[in-house]
C-alpha positions in Angstrom: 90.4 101.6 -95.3 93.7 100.6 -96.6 95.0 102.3 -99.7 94.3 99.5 -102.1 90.9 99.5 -101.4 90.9 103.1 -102.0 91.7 102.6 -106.2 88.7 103.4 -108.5 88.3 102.8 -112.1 85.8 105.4 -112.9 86.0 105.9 -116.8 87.4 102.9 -117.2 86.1 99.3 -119.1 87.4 96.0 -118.0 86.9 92.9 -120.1 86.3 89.7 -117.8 87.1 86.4 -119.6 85.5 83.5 -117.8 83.4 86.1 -115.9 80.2 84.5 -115.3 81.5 82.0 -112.4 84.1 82.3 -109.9 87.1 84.3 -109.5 86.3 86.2 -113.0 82.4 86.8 -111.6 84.1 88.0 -108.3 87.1 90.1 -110.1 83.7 91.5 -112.5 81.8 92.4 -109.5 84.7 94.2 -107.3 85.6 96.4 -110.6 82.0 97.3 -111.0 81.8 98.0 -107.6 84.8 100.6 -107.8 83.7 102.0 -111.0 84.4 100.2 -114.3 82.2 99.3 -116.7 82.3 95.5 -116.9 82.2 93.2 -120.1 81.2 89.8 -119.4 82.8 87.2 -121.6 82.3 83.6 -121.0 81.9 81.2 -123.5 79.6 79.0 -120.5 82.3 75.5 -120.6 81.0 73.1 -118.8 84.3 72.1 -116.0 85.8 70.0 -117.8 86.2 72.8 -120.9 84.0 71.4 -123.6 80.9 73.0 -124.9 79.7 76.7 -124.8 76.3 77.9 -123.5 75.6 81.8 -124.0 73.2 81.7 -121.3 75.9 81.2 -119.0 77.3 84.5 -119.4 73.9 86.5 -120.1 72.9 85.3 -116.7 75.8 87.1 -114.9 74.9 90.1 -116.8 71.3 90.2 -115.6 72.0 89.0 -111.9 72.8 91.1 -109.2 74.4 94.4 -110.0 76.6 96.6 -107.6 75.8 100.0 -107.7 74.0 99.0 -111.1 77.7 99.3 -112.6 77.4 96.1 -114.6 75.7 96.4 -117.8 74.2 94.6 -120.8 75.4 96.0 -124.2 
C-alpha cells in the first residue's frame, strides 16, 4: 500500500459538486470509503448544462454505499 492510499478523513465532511456522475461520484465514493462524510450536490444538468433534476443527485445518495459512509441528510 503506498502512502497516499494510506490518508483517511475520519471526522471529516466533504462537499461533492457535480457528485452524482463521474469523476465527482468517483471522488464521493473514494472519500467515503476513507472516512468522510460525503454531501452530494448536483443540480442533475443534462450534458449539455441546461436543466436540473433533483432526482439525479438523490439517486447517488441512495445507491450503493461503501462501508455505508455515504449518507442522506
Amino acid at each position: 500500500m503506498t502512502e497516499a492510499q494510506n490518508i483517511r478523513f475520519d471526522g471529516q465532511v466533504a462537499l461533492i459538486t457535480g457528485a452524482a456522475r463521474g469523476i465527482g461520484h468517483a471522488y464521493a465514493r473514494l472519500l467515503a470509503e476513507r472516512g468522510a462524510a460525503v454531501v452530494i450536490h448536483d443540480i442533475g444538468a443534462d450534458s449539455d448544462g441546461q436543466g436540473s433534476d433533483p432526482a439525479v443527485a438523490e439517486g447517488a445518495a441512495e445507491g450503493p454505499c461503501i462501508l455505508g459512509a455515504l449518507r442522506r441528510w
